[in-house]
C-alpha positions as CSV (number, residue, x, y, z in Angstrom):
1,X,-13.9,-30.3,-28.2
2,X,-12.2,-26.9,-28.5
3,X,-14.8,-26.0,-31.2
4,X,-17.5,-26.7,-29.1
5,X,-16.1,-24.8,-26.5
6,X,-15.7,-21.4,-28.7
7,X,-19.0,-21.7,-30.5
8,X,-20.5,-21.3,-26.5
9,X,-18.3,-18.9,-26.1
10,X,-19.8,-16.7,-28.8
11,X,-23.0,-17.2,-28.2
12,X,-22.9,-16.5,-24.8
13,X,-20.8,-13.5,-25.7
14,X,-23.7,-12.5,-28.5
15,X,-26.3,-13.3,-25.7
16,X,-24.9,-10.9,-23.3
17,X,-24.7,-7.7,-25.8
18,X,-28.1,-8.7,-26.9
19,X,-29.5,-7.9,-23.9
20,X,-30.4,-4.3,-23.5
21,X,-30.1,-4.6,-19.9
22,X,-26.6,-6.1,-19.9
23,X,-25.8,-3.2,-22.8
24,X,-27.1,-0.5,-20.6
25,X,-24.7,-1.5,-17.3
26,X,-21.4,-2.5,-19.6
27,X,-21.7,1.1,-21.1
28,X,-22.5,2.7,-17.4
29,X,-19.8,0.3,-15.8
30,X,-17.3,1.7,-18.7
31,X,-18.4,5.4,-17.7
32,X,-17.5,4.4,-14.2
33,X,-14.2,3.7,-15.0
34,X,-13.5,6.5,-17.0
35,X,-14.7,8.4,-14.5
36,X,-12.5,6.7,-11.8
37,X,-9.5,6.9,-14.3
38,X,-9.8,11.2,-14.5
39,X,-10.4,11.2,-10.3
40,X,-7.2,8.8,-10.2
41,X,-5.0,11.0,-12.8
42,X,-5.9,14.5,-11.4
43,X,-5.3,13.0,-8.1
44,X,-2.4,12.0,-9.1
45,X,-1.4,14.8,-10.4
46,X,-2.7,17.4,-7.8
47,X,-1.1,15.8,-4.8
48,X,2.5,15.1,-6.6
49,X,2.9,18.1,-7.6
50,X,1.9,19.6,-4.2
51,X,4.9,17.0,-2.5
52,X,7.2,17.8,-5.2
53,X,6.8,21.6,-4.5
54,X,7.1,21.9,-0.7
55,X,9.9,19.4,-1.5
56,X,12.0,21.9,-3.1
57,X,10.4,24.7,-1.3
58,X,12.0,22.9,2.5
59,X,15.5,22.8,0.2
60,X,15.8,25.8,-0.6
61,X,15.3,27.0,2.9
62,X,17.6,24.8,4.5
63,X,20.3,25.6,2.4
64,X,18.9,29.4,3.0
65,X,20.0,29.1,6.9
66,X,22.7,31.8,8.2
67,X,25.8,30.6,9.7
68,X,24.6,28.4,12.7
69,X,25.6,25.8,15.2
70,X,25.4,22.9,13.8
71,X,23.2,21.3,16.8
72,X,20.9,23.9,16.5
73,X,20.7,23.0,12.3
74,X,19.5,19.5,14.1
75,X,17.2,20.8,15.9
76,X,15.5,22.9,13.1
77,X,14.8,19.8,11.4
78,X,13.8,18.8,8.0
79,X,10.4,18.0,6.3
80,X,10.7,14.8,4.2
81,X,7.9,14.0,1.9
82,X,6.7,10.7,0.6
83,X,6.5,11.1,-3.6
84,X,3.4,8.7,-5.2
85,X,4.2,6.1,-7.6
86,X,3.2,6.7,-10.7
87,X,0.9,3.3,-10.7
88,X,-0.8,4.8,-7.7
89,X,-3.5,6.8,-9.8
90,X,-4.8,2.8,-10.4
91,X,-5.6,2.5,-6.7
92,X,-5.3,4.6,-4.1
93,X,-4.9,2.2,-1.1
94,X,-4.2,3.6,2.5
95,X,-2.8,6.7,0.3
96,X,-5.3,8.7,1.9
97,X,-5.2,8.1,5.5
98,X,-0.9,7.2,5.6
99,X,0.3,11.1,5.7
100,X,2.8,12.0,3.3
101,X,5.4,13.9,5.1
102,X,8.1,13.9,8.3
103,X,9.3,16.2,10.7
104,X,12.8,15.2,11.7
105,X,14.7,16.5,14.2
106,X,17.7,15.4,16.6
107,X,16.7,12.8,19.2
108,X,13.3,12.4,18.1
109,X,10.8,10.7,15.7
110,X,7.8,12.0,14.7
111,X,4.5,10.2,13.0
112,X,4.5,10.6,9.5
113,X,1.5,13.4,9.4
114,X,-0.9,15.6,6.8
115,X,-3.1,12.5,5.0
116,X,-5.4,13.5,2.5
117,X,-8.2,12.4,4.6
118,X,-7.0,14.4,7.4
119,X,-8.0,17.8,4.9
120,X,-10.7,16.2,3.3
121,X,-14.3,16.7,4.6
122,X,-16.6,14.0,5.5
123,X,-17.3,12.5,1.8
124,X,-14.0,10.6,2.0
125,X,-15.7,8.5,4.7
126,X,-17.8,6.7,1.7
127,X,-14.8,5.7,0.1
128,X,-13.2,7.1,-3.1
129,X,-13.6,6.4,-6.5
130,X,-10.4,4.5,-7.9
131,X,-9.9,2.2,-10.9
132,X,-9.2,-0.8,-8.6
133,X,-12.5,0.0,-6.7
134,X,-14.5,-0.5,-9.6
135,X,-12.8,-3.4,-11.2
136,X,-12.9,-5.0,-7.3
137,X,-16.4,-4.5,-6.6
138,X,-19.1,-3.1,-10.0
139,X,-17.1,-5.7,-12.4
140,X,-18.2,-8.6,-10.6
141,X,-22.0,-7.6,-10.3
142,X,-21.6,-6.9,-14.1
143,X,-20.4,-10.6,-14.2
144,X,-23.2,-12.1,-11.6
145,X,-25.9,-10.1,-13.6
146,X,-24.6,-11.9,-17.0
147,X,-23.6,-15.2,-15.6
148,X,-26.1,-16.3,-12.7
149,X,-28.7,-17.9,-15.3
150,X,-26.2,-18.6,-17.6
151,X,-26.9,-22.9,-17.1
152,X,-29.9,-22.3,-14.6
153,X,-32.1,-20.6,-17.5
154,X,-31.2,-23.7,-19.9
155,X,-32.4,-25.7,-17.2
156,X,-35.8,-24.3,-16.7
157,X,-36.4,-23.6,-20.3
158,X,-35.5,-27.1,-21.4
159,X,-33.0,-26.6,-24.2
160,X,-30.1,-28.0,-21.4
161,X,-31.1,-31.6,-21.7
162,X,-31.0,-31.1,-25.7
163,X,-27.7,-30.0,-25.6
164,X,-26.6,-32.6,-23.6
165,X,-28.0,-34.9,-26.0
166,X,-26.0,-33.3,-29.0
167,X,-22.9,-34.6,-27.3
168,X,-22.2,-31.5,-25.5
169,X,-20.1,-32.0,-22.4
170,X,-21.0,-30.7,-18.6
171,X,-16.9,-29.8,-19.6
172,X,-17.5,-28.1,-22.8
173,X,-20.8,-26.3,-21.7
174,X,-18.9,-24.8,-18.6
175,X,-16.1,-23.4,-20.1
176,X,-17.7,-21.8,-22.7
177,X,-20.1,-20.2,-20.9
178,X,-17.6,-19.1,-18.8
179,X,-15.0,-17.8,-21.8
180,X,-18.0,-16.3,-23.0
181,X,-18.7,-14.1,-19.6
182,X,-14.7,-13.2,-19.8
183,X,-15.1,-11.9,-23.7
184,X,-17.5,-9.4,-22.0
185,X,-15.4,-8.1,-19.0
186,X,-12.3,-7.7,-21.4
187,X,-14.3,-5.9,-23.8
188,X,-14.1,-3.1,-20.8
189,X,-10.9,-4.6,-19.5
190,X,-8.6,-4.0,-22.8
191,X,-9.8,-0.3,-23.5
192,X,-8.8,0.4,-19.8
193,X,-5.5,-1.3,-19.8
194,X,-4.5,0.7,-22.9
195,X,-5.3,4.2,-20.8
196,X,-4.1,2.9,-18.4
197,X,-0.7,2.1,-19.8
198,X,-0.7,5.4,-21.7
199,X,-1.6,7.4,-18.5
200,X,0.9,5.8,-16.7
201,X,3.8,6.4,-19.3
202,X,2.6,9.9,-19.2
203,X,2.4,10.5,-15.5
204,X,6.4,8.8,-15.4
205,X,7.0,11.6,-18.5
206,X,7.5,8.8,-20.7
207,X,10.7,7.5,-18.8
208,X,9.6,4.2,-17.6
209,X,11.5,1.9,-16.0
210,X,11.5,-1.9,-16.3
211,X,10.5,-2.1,-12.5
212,X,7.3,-0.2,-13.0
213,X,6.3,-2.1,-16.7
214,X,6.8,-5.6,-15.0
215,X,4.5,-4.0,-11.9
216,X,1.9,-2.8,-14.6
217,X,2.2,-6.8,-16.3
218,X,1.6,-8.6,-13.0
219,X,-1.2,-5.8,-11.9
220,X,-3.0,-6.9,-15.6
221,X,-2.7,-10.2,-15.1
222,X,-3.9,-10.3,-11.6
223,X,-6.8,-8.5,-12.8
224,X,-7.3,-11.1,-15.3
225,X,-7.3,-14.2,-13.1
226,X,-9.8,-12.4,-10.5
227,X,-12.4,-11.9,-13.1
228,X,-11.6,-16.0,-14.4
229,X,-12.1,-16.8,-11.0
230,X,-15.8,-14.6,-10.1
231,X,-16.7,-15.6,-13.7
232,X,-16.3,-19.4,-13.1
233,X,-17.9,-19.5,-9.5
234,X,-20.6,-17.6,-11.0
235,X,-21.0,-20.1,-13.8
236,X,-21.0,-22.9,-11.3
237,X,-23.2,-21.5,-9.3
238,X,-26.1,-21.2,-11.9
239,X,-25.1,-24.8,-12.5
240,X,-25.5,-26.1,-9.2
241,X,-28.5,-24.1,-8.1
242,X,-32.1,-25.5,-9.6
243,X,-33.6,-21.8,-10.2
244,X,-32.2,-18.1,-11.9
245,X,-33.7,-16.4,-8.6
246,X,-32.1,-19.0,-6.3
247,X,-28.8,-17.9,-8.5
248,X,-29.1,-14.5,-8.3
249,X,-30.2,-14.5,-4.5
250,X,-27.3,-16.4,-3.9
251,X,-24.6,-14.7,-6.1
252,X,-25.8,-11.5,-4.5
253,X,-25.8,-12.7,-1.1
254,X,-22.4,-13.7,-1.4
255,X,-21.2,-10.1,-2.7
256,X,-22.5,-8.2,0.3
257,X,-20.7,-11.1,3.2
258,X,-17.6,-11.3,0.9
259,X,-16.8,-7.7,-0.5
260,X,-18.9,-5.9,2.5
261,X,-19.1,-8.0,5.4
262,X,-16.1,-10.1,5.5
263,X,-13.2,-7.2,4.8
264,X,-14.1,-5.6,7.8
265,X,-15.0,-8.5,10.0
266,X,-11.0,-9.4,9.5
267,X,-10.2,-6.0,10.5
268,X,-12.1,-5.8,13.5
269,X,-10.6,-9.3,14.4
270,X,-7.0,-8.4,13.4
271,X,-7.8,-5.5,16.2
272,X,-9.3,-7.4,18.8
273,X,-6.3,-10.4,18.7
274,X,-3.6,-8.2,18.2
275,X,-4.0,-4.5,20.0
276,X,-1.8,-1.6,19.3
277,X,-1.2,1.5,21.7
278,X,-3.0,4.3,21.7
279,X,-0.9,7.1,20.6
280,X,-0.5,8.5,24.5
281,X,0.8,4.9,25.6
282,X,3.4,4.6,22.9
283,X,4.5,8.0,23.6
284,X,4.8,7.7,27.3
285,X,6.9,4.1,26.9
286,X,9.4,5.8,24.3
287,X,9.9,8.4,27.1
288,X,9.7,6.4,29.9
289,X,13.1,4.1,28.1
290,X,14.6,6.9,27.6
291,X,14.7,8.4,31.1
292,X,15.8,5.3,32.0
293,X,18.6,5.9,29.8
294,X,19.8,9.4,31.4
295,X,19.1,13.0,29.6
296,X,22.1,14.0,27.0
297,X,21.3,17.8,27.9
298,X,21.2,17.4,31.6
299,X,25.6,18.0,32.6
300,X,24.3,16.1,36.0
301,X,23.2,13.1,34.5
302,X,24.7,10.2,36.2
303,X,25.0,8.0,32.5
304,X,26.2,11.0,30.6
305,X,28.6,12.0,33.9
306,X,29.9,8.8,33.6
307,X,31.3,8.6,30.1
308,X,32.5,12.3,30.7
309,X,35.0,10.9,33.4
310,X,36.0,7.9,31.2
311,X,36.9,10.9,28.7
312,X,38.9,12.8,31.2
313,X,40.9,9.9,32.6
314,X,41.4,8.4,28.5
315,X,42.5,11.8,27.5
316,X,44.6,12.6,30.7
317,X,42.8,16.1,31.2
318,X,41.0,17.3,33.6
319,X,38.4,19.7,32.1
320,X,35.9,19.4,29.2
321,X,37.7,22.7,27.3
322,X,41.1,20.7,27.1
323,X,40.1,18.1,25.3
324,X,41.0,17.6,21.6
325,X,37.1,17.9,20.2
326,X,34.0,19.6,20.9
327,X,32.6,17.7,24.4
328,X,29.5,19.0,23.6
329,X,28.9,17.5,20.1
330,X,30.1,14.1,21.3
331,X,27.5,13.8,24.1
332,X,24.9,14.6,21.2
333,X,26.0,12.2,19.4
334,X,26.1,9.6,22.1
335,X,22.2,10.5,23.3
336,X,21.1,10.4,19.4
337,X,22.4,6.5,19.1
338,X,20.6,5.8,22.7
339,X,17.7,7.4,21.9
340,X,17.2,6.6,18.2
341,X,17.7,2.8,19.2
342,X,14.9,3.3,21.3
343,X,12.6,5.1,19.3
344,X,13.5,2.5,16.8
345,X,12.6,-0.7,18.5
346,X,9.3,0.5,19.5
347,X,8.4,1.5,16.4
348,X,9.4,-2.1,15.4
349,X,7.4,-3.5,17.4
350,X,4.5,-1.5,16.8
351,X,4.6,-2.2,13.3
352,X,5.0,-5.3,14.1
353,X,1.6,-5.2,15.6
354,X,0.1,-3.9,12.8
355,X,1.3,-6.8,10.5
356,X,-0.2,-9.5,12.6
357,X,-3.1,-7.5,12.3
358,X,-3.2,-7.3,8.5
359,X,-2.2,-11.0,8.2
360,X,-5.7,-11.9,9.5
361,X,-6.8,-10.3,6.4
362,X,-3.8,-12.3,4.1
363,X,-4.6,-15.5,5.4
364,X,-8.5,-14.6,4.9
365,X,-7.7,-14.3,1.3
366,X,-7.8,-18.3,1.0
367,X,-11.8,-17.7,2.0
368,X,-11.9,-14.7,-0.5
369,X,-10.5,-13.8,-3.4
370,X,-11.3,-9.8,-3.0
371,X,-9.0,-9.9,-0.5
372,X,-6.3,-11.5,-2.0
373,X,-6.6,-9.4,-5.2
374,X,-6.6,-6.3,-2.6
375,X,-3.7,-6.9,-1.3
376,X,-1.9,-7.5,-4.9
377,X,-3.1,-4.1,-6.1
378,X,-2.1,-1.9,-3.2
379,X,1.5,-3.5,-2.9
380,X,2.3,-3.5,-7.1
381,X,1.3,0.3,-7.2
382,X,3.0,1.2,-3.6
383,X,-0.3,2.4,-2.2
384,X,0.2,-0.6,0.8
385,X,1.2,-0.5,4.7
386,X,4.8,-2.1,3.7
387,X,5.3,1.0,1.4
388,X,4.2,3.3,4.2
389,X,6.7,1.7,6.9
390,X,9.6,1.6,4.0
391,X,9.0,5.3,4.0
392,X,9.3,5.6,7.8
393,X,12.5,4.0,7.9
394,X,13.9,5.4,5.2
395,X,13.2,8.8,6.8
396,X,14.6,7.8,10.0
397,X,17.9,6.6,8.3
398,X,17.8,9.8,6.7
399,X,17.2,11.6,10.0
400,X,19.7,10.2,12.2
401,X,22.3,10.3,9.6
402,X,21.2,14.1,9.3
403,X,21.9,14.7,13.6
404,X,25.3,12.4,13.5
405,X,26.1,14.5,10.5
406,X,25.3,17.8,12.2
407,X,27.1,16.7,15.8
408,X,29.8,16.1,13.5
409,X,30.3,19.3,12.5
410,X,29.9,19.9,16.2
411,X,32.7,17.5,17.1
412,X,35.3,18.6,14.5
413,X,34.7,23.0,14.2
414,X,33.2,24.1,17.2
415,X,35.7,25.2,20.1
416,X,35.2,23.7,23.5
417,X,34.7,27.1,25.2
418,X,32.6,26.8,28.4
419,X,29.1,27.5,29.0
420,X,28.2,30.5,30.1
421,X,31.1,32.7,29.2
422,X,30.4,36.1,27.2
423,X,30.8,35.0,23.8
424,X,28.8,35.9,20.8
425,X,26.7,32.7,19.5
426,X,29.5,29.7,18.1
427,X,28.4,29.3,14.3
428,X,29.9,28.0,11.2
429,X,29.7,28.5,7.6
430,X,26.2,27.8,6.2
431,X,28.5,26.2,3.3
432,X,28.1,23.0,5.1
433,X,24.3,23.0,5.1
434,X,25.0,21.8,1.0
435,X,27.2,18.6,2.7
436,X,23.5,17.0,3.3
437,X,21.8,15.6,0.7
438,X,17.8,16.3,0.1
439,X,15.6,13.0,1.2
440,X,14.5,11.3,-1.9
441,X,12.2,8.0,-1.5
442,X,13.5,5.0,-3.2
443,X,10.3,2.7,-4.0
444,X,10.9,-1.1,-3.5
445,X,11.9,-3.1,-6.2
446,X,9.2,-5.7,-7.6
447,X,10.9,-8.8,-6.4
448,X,10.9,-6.9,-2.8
449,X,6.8,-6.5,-3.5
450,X,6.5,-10.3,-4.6
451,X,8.3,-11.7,-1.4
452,X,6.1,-9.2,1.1
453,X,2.7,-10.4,-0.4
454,X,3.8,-14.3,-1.2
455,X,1.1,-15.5,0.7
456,X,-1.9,-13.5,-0.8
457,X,-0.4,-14.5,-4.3
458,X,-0.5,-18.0,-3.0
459,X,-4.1,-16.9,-2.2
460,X,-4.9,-16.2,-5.6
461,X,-3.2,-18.9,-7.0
462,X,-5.1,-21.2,-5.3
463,X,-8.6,-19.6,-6.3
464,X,-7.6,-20.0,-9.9
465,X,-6.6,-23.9,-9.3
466,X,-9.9,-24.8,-7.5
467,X,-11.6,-22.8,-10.1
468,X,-9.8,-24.6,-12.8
469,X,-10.5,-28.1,-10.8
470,X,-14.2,-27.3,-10.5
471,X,-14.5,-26.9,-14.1
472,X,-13.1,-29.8,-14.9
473,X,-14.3,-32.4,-12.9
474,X,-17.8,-30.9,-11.5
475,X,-19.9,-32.9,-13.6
476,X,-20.4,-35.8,-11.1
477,X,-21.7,-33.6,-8.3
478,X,-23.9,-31.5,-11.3
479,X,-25.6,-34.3,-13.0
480,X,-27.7,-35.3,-9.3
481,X,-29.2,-31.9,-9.4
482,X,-30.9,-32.8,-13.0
C-alpha cells in the first residue's frame, strides 16, 4: 500500500513540473519570496538599528544631565524603545502600526508612539510584503492551481475508473495525490527555510539562543501542517466535485471569503461586541479617578493634607521642615503609587478589551485555518498584540521604578527647606543619574508564547486531524458522486 502511495506521489509531483504553467508560477512564487525575504531583512535591519541608536543616543543624555533635583530628573523622563526580534524579518505582524517607543515620566503613562505606518505614506495601506504573507496567501493558490483537477480531471478523462480497477484505493489515490502536491510546495519551502535559518543566525550575529531555534522549529513546522492541511482540502475537493471548473470555481471562491472576507469580518465583529474608548474617553476617565484621588502638587489638598497631619502627630512635630526626610519627596511618592495604580487598571482593562476582541478571531480559527496559522506566526516571532502589551508593562515597571527611585533620592538628600525662601535651586550629584539602569526588553520565553496562543494551536491541530480523518475514511461519501 505504501508503494502505491509514493508511485502517485511522483507522478503527481512529475505532472506538476511538467506543466509549463505550474513551472512558470513556482519560479514567480519563488521570486516572490525572495523578494519578501530582502524587504523583511533590510527591514529588519533599517529599523533595529534606528531603535538601537536613539537607544544609546537617550543614555547618554540622561547620564549627561547637570546636577538636578531628583523630581525634576522624573519629570524629564526617559524614552524606552521596543528592540525587534530577530524572527520578526519572517513576518511583520502589527510591527507596523504598534509604535516602538515610550515617553515615561513621573505620575503619568503615555501610549507607546512613532509606528512605522505612522511615517509611511499611503502604500502601507495595501499591505506589506513579508515571508509569512506569501506563504499565507500566493502558496495556497500555487497549491489550488496544481491540485483542484488533481482527481476531477481523472474523472472526466476516464483513466479514474481504470485505476480503480488496478486495485488502487480511494485511500491510496488520495494521499498520493496529496504527498505529491506537498513535494511541490517544499521544493520552495526547504530553499526558504535554509535562508531563512541563515538570515536569522545572521541578524542574532550568530549568537542564538535555544529560545529562538525552538521558536524557528515550531514556526517550520506550523508552516508545514498549513500547507498538509490546504493541500488535502484541495485534493478532496477535486474529489468530491464532478468538474475541474466546478473545482477551481470553488477552491477560488473559498480563498477570497476565507483569506479576504472572513479575517476582516471577525474584526469588524470583535469591534462591534466588544468596544474600546476612543482615545479622549480613556483619557478623561484616568483623569477624572485621579481627581477623585486628590492632586499630590496641590499643599491644600484635602487627601494629601490628611496624611501630612498623620506625619506631624507620628513624628511629634509641628512643621514639614522638622521632620527627619524630605516632606516633599514623600508626597511624590505617595501620588506616583495612587496614580500609577490607576493608570494601571485602566490600561488593564482596556487591553482587556482588545483581547475579547482578538478572541473572535482565535476562536474563528476552528472555521479557518489562515487564521489559526496567523496567529502562530505573529506570536513565535514576537510581531503579536501580547508582545506589544508585554512591552507596555514592562515600560511601566520600568517607569515607576524610575519616579520611586528618583523621590528617593528626594526623600533621603534633599533638605526640607521651605518653599519660597531665597535659595539657589536644591540639586544633587548627577552621579546618581548612573544608579538607574537603561530599559532593555526582555522577549517572552516560548513556553510563555505556547500558553497565550493554546487555543489557535488547538485550532490547527484540529485542521490537521479532520484533514487526516477525511483522507482516511472519505471513500463512502466519494464513491456516490461516481
Amino acid at each position: 500500500m505504501p508503494n502505491r502511495i509514493i508511485t502517485i506521489a511522483k507522478q503527481t509531483f512529475k505532472a506538476a513540473f511538467n506543466n509549463k504553467a505550474t513551472l512558470a508560477l513556482t519560479l514567480l512564487l519563488g521570486l516572490s519570496l525572495c523578494l519578501a525575504t530582502y524587504v523583511g531583512w533590510q527591514n529588519y535591519k533599517t529599523q533595529n538599528n534606528q531603535r538601537l541608536h536613539y537607544k544609546e543616543l537617550v543614555r547618554a543624555q540622561w547620564l549627561a544631565k547637570p546636577d538636578k533635583h531628583p523630581h525634576r530628573m522624573a519629570h524629564y523622563g526617559y524614552l524606552a524603545f521596543r528592540e525587534k526580534h530577530e524572527l520578526s524579518f519572517f513576518d511583520f505582524g502589527i510591527e507596523s502600526f504598534a509604535g516602538v517607543s515610550i515617553f515615561l515620566e513621573a505620575h503619568k503613562q503615555n501610549t507607546v508612539n512613532f509606528s512605522e505606518a505612522g511615517f509611511s505614506n499611503g502604500m502601507l495601506r495595501f499591505g506589506e510584503i513579508s515571508v509569512a504573507m506569501v506563504l499565507q496567501l500566493l502558496v495556497p493558490l500555487l497549491i489550488f492551481f496544481m491540485g483542484y483537477n488533481s482527481i476531477s480531471a481523472e474523472r472526466e478523462s476516464g483513466t479514474l475508473k481504470i485505476l480503480l480497477c488496478q486495485n488502487v484505493s480511494w485511500k491510496q489515490l488520495l494521499w498520493g495525490k496529496t504527498l505529491g502536491i506537498i513535494g511541490v510546495c517544499l521544493s520552495i519551502f526547504l530553499p526558504l527555510i535554509l535562508l531563512t535559518i541563515l538570515l536569522w543566525a545572521s541578524l542574532s550575529h550568530w549568537q542564538i539562543s535555544a529560545d529562538s531555534s525552538l521558536r524557528l522549529l515550531v514556526l517550520i513546522f506550523s508552516y508545514a501542517v498549513y500547507f498538509f492541511i490546504v493541500a488535502a482540502l484541495t485534493v478532496l475537493v477535486s474529489a468530491f466535485v464532478r468538474s475541474s471548473k466546478a473545482a477551481l470555481i470553488t477552491l477560488l471562491s473559498c480563498w477570497i471569503f476565507f483569506m479576504v472576507i472572513m479575517p476582516r469580518i471577525t474584526q469588524a465583529v470583535g469591534v462591534k461586541i466588544h468596544p474600546s474608548p476612543a482615545k479622549i474617553e480613556f483619557a478623561d476617565a484616568i483623569a477624572s479617578d485621579i481627581s477623585k484621588q486628590g492632586d499630590s502638587h496641590n499643599p491644600d489638598d484635602p487627601h494629601y493634607a490628611a496624611i501630612k497631619d498623620s506625619l506631624l502627630q507620628m513624628y511629634g512635630v509641628d512643621d514639614v521642615k522638622k521632620l527627619p526626610f524630605n516632606y516633599g519627596g514623600y508626597i511624590m511618592a505617595e501620588g506616583e503609587k495612587i496614580t500609577s495604580k490607576i493608570y494601571s487598571n485602566h490600561q488593564k482593562t482596556l487591553n482587556k478589551t482588545f483581547e475579547k476582541q482578538n478572541e473572535i478571531t482565535t476562536v474563528a480559527g476552528f472555521f479557518n485555518p489562515y487564521l489559526a496559522l496567523k496567529h502562530i506566526s505573529m506570536a513565535l516571532t514576537a510581531s503579536d498584540f501580547n508582545t506589544f502589551v508585554d512591552f507596555q508593562n514592562q515600560a511601566e515597571a520600568y517607569r515607576y521604578q524610575l519616579a520611586q527611585k528618583m523621590n528617593k533620592l528626594q526623600i533621603e538628600k534633599i533638605s526640607n527647606i521651605a518653599p519660597g525662601e531665597n535659595e539657589k535651586p536644591l540639586a544633587i550629584s548627577k552621579k546618581n543619574w548612573a544608579e538607574q539602569p537603561d530599559f532593555n526588553y526582555r522577549f517572552g520565553k516560548l513556553h510563555t508564547v505556547i500558553s497565550n496562543e493554546l487555543l489557535v494551536l488547538c485550532a490547527l491541530s484540529f485542521w490537521l486531524l479532520t484533514t487526516i480523518f477525511l483522507l482516511q475514511y472519505a471513500t463512502r461519501w466519494i464513491k456516490t458522486i461516481l
